[in-house]
N, C-alpha and C positions, 0 to 999 in steps of 0.2 A: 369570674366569680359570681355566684347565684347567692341570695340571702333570703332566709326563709323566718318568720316571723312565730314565735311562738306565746301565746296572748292567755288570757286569762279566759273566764266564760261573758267575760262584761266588756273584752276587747283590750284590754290593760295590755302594754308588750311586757312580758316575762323575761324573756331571752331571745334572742337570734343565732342561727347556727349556717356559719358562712363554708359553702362550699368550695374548693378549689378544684380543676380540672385540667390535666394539661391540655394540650390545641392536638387536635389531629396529627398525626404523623411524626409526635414528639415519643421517643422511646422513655418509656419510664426506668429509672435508677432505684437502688434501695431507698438513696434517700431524695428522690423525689419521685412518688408514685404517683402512680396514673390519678388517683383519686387523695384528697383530703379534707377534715372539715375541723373548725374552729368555732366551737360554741365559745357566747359570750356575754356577758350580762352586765348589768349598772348595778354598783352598792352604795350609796348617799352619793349617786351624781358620779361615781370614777365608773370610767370603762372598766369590767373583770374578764383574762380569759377565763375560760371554766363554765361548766352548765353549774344554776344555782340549785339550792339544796333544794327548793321544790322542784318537781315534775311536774308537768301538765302535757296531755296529748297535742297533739296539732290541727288546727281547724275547730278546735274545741265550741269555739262562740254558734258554729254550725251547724254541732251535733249536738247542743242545747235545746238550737230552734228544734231541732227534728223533734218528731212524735216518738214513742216507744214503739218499738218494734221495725222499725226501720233498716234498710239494708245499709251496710256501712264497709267497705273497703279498706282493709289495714294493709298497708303498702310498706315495705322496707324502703327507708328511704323519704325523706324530705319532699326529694325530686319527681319520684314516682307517683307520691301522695297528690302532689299537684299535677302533675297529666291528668289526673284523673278526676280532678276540681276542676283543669279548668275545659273540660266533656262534659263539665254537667254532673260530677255524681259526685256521692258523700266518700268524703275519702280521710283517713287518719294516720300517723307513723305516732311512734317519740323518738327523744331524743338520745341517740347514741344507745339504741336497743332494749334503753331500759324502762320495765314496766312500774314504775311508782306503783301504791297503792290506790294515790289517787287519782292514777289516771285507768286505774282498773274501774274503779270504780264511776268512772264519766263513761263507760260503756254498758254501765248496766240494761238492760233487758233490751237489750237493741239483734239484731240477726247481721253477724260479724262472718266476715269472707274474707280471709286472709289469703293472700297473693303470694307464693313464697317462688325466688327467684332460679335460675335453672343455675342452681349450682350446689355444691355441697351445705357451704353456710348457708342459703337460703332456705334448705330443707330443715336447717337445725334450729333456725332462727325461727322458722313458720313453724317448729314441734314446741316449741317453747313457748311463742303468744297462742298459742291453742292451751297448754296446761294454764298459764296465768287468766285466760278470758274465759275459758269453756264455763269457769263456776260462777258468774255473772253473765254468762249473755243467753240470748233468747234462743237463740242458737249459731252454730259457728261449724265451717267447714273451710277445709285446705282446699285451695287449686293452684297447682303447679303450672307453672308458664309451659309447659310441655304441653298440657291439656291445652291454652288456649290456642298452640299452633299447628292444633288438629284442623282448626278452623280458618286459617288463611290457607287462601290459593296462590300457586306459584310462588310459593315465598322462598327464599335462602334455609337449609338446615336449622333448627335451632342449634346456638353456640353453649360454649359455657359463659354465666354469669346474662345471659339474655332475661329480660323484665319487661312487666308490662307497658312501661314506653317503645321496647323496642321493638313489643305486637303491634302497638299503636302506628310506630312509624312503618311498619312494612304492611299497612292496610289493615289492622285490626279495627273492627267499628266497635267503640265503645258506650253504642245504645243497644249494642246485642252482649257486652259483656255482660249485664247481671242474667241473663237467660246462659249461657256462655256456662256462667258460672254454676246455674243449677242443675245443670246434666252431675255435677258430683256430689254425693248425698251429704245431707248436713246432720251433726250430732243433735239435739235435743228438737229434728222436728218429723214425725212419722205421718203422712199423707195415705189417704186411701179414698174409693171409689166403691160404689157397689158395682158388682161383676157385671159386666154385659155380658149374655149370651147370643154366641155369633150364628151362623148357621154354620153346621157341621161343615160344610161341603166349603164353606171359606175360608176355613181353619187351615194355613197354611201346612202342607203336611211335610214330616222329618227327609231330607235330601238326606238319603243313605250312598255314601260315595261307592265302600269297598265292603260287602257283604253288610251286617249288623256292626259293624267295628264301627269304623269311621262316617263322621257325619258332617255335613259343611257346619260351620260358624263355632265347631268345639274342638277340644282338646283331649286325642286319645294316648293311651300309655301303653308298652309293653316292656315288662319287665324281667331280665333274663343273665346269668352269670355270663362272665368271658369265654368261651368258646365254647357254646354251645348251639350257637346257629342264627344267632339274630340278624347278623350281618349278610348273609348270606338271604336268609330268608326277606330283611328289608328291600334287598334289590328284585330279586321274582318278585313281592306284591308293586313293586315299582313297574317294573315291568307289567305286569297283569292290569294294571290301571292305565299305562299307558298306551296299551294294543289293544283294549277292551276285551282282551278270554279269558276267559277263567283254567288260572293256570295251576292253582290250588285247591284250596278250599271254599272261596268265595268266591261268588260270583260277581263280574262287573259288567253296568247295563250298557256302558259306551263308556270311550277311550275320554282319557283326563289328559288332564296335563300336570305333572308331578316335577314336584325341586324336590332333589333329595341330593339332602347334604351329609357327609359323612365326615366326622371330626376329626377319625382315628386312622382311616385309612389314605395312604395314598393315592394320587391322577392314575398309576401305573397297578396299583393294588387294583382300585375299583375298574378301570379298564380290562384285568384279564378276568374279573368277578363276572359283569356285564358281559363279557364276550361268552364265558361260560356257558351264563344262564341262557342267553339269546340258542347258541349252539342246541341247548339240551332240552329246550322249547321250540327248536326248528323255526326261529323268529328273524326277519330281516330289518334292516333298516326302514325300511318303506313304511313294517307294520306300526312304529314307534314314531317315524315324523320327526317333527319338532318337538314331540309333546313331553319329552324327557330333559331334566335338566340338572347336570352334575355339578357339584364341588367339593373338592376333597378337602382331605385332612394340607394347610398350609395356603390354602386358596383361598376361605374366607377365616377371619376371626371375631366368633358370637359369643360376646358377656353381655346378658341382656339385664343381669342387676348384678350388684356385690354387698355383703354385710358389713357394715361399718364397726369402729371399734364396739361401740354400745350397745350393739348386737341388732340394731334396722337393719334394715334393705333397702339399700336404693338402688333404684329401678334405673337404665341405661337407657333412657328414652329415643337416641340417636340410633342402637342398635334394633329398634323393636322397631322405629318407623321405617329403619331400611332394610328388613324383614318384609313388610308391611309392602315397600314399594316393589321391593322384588317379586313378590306374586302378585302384586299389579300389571305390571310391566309385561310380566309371562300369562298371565291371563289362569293362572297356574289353581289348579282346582282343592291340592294335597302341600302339605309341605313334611318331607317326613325328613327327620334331625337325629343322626348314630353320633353318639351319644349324647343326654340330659347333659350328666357332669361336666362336658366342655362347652357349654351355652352360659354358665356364669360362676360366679366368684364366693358361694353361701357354703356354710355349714352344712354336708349333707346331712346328717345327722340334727339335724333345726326344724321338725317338722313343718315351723311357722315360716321360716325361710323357703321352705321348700313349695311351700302353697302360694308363696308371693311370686317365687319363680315359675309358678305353672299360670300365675295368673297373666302374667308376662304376655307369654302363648294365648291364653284366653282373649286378650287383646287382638294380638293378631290375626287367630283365626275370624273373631267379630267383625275386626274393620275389612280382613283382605276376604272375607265371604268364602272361608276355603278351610279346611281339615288342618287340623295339627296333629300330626303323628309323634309324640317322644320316645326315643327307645331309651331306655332305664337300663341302668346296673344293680345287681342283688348283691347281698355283700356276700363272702364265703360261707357255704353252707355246712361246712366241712363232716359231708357226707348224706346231711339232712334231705329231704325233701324241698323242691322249692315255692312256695307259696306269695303271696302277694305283700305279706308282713317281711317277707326275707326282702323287699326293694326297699334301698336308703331313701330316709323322708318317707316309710312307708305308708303313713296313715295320711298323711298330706298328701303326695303323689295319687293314692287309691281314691281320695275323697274327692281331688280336682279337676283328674280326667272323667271324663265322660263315659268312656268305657276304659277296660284296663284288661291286660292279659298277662298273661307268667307265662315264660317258655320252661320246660324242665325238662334234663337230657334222660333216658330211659335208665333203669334203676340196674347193678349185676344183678339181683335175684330175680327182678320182673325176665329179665334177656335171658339167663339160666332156665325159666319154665319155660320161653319161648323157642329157646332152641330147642326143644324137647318136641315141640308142633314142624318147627322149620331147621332144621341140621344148618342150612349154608347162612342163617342169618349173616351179615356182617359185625362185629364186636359193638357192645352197646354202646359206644360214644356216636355213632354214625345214627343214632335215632333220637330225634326229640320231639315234646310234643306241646301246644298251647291250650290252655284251659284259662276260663273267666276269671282275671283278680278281685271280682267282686264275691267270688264265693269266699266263705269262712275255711274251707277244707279242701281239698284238690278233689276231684270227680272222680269215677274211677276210672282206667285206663281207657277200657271202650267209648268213655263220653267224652274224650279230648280228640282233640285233630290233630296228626302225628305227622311228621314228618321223615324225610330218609337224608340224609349228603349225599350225593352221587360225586362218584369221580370224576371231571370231564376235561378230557384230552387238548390242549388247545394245539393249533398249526406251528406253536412256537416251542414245543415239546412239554409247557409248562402243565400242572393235574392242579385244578381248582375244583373244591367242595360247590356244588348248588342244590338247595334247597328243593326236593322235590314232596310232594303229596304221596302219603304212606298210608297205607289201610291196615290198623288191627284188627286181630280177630275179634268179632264182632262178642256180647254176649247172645246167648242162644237162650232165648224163651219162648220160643214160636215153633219148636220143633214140630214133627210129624207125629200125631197123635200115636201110632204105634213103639214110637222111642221112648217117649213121657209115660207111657203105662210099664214098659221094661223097666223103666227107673225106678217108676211109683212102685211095681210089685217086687222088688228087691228090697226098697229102702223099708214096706210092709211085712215083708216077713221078716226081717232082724235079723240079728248076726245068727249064725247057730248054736251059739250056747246061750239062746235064749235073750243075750241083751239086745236093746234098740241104738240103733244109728242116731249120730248127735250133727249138728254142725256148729257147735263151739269150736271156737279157734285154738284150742290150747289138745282139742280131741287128738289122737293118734291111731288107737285100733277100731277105734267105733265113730274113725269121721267120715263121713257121708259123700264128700266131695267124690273120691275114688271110684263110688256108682258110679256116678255122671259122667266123670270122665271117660269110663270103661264103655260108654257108649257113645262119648263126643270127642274124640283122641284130639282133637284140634284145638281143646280147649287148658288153657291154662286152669291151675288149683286155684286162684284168688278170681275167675271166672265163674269155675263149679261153684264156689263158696256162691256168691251172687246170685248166682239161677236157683239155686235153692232158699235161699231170703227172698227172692221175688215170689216163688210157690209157698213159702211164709204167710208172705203179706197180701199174695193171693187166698190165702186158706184153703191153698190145696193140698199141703203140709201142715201141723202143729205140732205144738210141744208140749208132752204132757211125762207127770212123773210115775214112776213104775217101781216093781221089785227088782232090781238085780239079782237074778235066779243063782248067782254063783255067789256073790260076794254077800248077801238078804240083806242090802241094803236100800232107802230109797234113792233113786237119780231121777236124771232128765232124759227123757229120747223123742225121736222123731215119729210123729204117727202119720200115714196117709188118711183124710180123711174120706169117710164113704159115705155119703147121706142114707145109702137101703140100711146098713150098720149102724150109724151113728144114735138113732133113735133108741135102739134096743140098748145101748151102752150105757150104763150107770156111772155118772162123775168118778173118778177117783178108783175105779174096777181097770185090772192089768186090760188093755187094750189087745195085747198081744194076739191073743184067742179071735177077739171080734175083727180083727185084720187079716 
C-alpha cells in the first residue's frame, strides 16, 4: 500500500488517498482488482472514508512556490504525479479525477502538459483536463505516452494502460521529458523566427520516387471505383519501381524497394496478378530481387485508428509503429496499401475522420523516410463521371495527400466515337484512364494517361487483366500548314445558303466540328470541338454576329480571321463578303 498526502498551500494535510495493489503474479478477480484506492480524511479528530467536500490539487504547497508561467506536468494518477516529483520536475494529479474549481484555479497562468495514459480512459480523461484547464492556463497541450516511446531505444512494444512511470522504468530520461514534450504543439502559445535564407543550392531538393506522383516522407492518394483497374495497375507501378523501367507512364530513376499490401486480395489472387504482369513485361525474378514485398488480404490485419462513440478518433499507435518498423526492416522506399477502408475503423463519410486517418500515414511515411501510396474507393457514381469529390472523405482525403489521382473507366459515348477511328477497339470496360484529383474538373481525354487490361495467358490455363500504357488519340493543333488552310477556307466561306459555321455545342446543321474531321478522320467530335476553341483562343478563328440570309435574323458564326482583310472591315458589317 502507497499513501499519498494531499495538503493545503501552507502544508495543512487535507486528505490522503491510500493505494492498494496486488503483488506481481497475483490474478485479479472482480472483486479484487489489480488496482484500488481509498481516500480518507479527519472530521473533529474521527478517521472519515470519503474525499472531503473541498478539493485541492496535489503537490499544491509546490506550485505556490513556482513562478507564473512555469511548466507543470498533470499526471493521472497520485503515483505517476510522484515519479515525476521525485526526477526533479513540478508535477500535479487530484483526487479521484475530479477537477474542483479550486483546484482549477491553483493552475492559473501556469504552461500545463498533460500526460494522458496509453489507453482509452486516458485519452478521455487527458480530453477532459484540457476543457477544465485550457481557460486558465498560459498554455496546455496533450502528450500521449505513445509519443514519448518514440524516443526509447530497444524497448518492449508499448501495451495497453502503459504511463509515464512505465517510460521511466524502461530507460525514459526525465531531464529530456520537458523537451520530449514540446515536439507537440501547445494551444495558447504561437512561436516564430525571422526567415533565414539558405543558399539555394542547400535547400534540400523534393526526392521524387515514381514519376511527379509519389515522393519520400508524404502521403499520396488514388482514387477509383471497384473494377476498374486499380488493382491491377498498383501491382505494374509496383513492379516498375521495383526493376527500375519505366513500364507505364512514369518514369523511375533506379529500382526501390516496395511493401505492397493488398487488403482485398488473396496469396493466390495476387500471385497469378504478379505472374501476369511479370509475363506481359517480359520481367524475371533476377530483375525484382528482393526489392518486392507482398502481403495479401488475411496475412496482415491494419486498423491504424477507430472512432469512438463521441465521434474522436483514436489513433492505433501499436499498428502505425509496426508499419513504421516494417519499412525499417526492409529498408523499403514506397509502402503502397489496396485498399484505405480496410486500414481502419472511421466513418468514411467523416471528412475529419478521414483526415486523422491520412495523418496516420503522414506519420509513417515521416518517420520510415518512405512514400505512402493509398488506393481509395469512390462511392457509386451511377453512371456519372468520376472525379476526386466522388472519393469517400472526399475533401479530407484530397486535402491530406500530397498528390491525389482519380482513375475513370472510358465512357460508352467517348468508345462509340472511338470505334468510329478504330473498328477492333475492345468494349469500353477494358480502358481506363488517371488524371490529377487536384483538378476542380476532369481534363479532357487527351491530357489523361490511359490505360488498356490486356488478357494474359498464364501456364496454368488461368487469363488475368494487367494494366498496360495506352495511347489516345492525341488532339491535333500542329497540323501541316496546308490542312489548317483547307479547314480555314471552308469554315470562311460558310455554309451555302449563306449562313456561317458555329461551334456551339447544342449546333447540328452549321456545327463546325464536321470540317475538321472531314480532314482529320482519326479524330473524335469532342477532339474537333477542342482544336477549334484552341484556333479560338488562338484568334485564328472569332466569333462574331451576322444576318442570317434565310431566316433575317441576327446569330452568331465563326469568321477566319485575315489581318490584309480585317483592316478594311467595319465592326458589325456581314463579314461574309470580306472572307
Amino acid at each position: 500500500m502507497r499513501v499519498f498526502d494531499y495538503t493545503l498551500a501552507d502544508g495543512t494535510l487535507l486528505c490522503q488517498q491510500n493505494r492498494y495493489e496486488l503483488p506481481p503474479g497475483v490474478k485479479p478477480t472482480k472483486k479484487r482488482p489489480r488496482k484500488r484506492f481509498r481516500p480518507h480524511h479527519r472530521v473533529n479528530g474521527i478517521e472519515v472514508t470519503g474525499a472531503p467536500v473541498r478539493r485541492v490539487i496535489y503537490n499544491w504547497p509546490a506550485i505556490m512556490r513556482a513562478a507564473p508561467g512555469s511548466n507543470v506536468f498533470v499526471a493521472e494518477g497520485e503515483s505517476n504525479a510522484e515519479a515525476l516529483i521525485d526526477a526533479g520536475l513540478l508535477a500535479t494529479t487530484v483526487l479521484s479525477h475530479e477537477w474542483a474549481p479550486e483546484c482549477v484555479a491553483a493552475l492559473t497562468g501556469q504552461r500545463l502538459i498533460i500526460l494522458a495514459d496509453h489507453d482509452d480512459g486516458g485519452k478521455a480523461l487527458a480530453k477532459n483536463v484540457h476543457k477544465k484547464l485550457a481557460p486558465v492556463a498560459a498554455s496546455i497541450r496533450i502528450v500521449p505516452t505513445a509519443h514519448l516511446w518514440k524516443h526509447l531505444t530497444d524497448a518492449r512494444e508499448i501495451a495497453l494502460g502503459d504511463d509515464v512511470q512505465d517510460w521511466i522504468k524502461l530507460g525514459g530520461d526525465p531531464k529530456k521529458l520537458l523537451d520530449i514534450c514540446r515536439e507537440i504543439p501547445a494551444d495558447g502559445i504561437i512561436t516564430a523566427e525571422p526567415f533565414a535564407f539558405r543558399a539555394e543550392a542547400d535547400i534540400p531538393p523534393w526526392q521524387w520516387l515514381y514519376g511527379h506522383f509519389l515522393l519520400r516522407g508524404e502521403v499520396a492518394g488514388t482514387a477509383a471505383m471497384g473494377g476498374t483497374g486499380k488493382s491491377s495497375l498498383s501491382i505494374v507501378e509496383a513492379l516498375a519501381m521495383a526493376s527500375g523501367r519505366t513500364l507505364l507512364n512514369e518514369a523511375v530513376s533506379t529500382p526501390l524497394r516496395v511493401v505492397l499490401i493488398n487488403l482485398e486480395d488473396t496469396r493466390n489472387t495476387m500471385e497469378k496478378r504478379i505472374a501476369a504482369a511479370m509475363r506481359q513485361y517480359n520481367l524475371a525474378p533476377v530483375d525484382i530481387g528482393d526489392r518486392l514485398i507482398v502481403l495479401a488480404k488475411g496475412e496482415v490485419k491494419i486498423k491504424v485508428a477507430r472512432q469512438l462513440r463521441s465521434g474522436d478518433v483514436a489513433r492505433n499507435e501499436s499498428a502505425i509503429r509496426a508499419l513504421i518498423r516494417l519499412m525499417a526492416e526492409h529498408r523499403a522506399d514506397v509502402l503502397s496499401i489496396d485498399s484505405l477502408i480496410r486500414t481502419h475503423k472511421v466513418n468514411e463519410n467523416d471528412n475529419s475522420a478521414i483526415q486523422e486517418v491520412v495523418e496516420c500515414f503522414e506519420d509513417i511515411a515521416q518517420e520510415a523516410n518512405c512514400a505512402v501510396h493509398l488506393w481509395h474507393h469512390t462511392r457509386k457514381l451511377g453512371g456519372e463521371k468520376a472525379t476526386i469529390e466522388a472519393a469517400r472523405g472526399a475533401s479530407a482525403f484530397i486535402d491530406a495527400c500530397r498528390s491525389a489521382r482519380v482513375l475513370d473507366m472510358m465512357s460508352a459515348k467517348e468508345h462509340e466515337q472511338l470505334r468510329g477511328i478504330d473498328p477492333d477497339m475492345l468494349p469500353p470496360g477494358f480502358y481506363f484512364r488517371a488524371f490529377s484529383g487536384k483538378r476542380i474538373f476532369a481534363p479532357p481525354a487527351e491530357q489523361s494517361d490511359w490505360f488498356k487490361r490486356e488478357s494474359v495467358e498464364l501456364a496454368n490455363g488461368d487469363n488475368v487483366g494487367v494494366a498496360t500504357a495506352w495511347q489516345y488519340p492525341e488532339t491535333w493543333d500542329d497540323a501541316p500548314p496546308d490542312i489548317i488552310k483547307q479547314v480555314f477556307d471552308d469554315i470562311g466561306k460558310g455554309m451555302p445558303d449563306g449562313n456561317r459555321y458555329t461551334n456551339h455545342s447544342a449546333a447540328t446543321k452549321r456545327a463546325a466540328w464536321p470540317i475538321v474531321q472531314k480532314y482529320c478522320p482519326g479524330k473524335t467530335e469532342g477532339q474537333c470541338r477542342r482544336i477549334i476553341t484552341g484556333w479560338i483562343k488562338k484568334g485564328l478563328l472569332y466569333e462574331d454576329e451576322y444576318i442570317d440570309p434565310v431566316r433575317r435574323h441576327s446569330q452568331t458564326g465563326l469568321f477566319v480571321r485575315n489581318p490584309s482583310t480585317e483592316e478594311t472591315t467595319q465592326p458589325g458589317q456581314d463579314r461574309a463578303g470580306a472572307l
